[in-house]
C-alpha positions as CSV (number, residue, x, y, z in Angstrom):
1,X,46.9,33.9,37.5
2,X,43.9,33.7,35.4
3,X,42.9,36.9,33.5
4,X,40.0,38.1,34.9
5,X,37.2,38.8,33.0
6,X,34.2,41.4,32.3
7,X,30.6,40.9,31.8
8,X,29.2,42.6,28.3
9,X,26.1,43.3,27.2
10,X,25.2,43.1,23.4
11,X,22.1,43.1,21.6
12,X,21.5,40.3,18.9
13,X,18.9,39.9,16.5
14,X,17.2,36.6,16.4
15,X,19.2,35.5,13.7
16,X,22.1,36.5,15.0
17,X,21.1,33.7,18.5
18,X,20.1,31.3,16.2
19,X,23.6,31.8,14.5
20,X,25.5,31.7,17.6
21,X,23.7,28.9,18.5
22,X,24.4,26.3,15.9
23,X,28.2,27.5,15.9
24,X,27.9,26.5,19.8
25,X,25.9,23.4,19.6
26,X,28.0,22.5,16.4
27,X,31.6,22.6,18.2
28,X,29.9,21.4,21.2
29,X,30.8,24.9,22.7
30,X,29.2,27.4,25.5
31,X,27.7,30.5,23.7
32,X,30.7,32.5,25.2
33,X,33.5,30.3,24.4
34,X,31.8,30.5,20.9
35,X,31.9,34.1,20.8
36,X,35.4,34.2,22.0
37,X,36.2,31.6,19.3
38,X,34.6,34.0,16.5
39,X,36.5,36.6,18.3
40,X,40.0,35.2,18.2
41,X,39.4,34.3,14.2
42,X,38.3,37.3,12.9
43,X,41.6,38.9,14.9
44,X,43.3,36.2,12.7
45,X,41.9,37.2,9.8
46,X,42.1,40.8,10.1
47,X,45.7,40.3,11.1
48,X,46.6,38.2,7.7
49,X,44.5,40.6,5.2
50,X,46.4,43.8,6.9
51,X,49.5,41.8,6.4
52,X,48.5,42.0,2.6
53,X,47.6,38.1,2.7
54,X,44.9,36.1,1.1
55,X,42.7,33.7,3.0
56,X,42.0,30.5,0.4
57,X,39.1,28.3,0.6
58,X,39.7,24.4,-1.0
59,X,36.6,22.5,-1.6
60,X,36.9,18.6,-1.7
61,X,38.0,18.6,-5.4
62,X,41.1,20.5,-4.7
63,X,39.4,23.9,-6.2
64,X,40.8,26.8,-4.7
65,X,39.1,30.4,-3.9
66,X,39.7,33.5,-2.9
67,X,37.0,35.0,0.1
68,X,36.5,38.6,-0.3
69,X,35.5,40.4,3.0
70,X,33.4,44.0,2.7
């Protein structure tokens, strides 16, 4: 049975569209299966950084970074 689902009203800034807009358009995505995407990773990273884990960025050199979230 498919979970069923809710209808939700936000208010975005214009910048905020055009945002969720390129990340649609980008993965070839609907704006709500983008949202749910952006959703479902920062539920991943939450869960990792609670866990005490770092999330690592590599570039295309093999340079690694730590990204700090405030």
């Amino acid at each position: 049975m498919a979970n069923p689902s809710q209808r939700v009203a936000v208010n975005l800034r214009d910048a905020d569209l055009d945002r969720l807009k390129e990340v649609a358009d980008a993965n070839r995505l609907t704006r709500n299966d983008a949202i749910r995407k952006a959703l479902a990773t920062e539920a991943f990273v939450q869960r990792e950084l609670k866990a005490g884990h770092k999330i690592l960025i590599e570039d295309e050199k093999g340079n690694i970074r730590q990204v700090e979230f405030v």
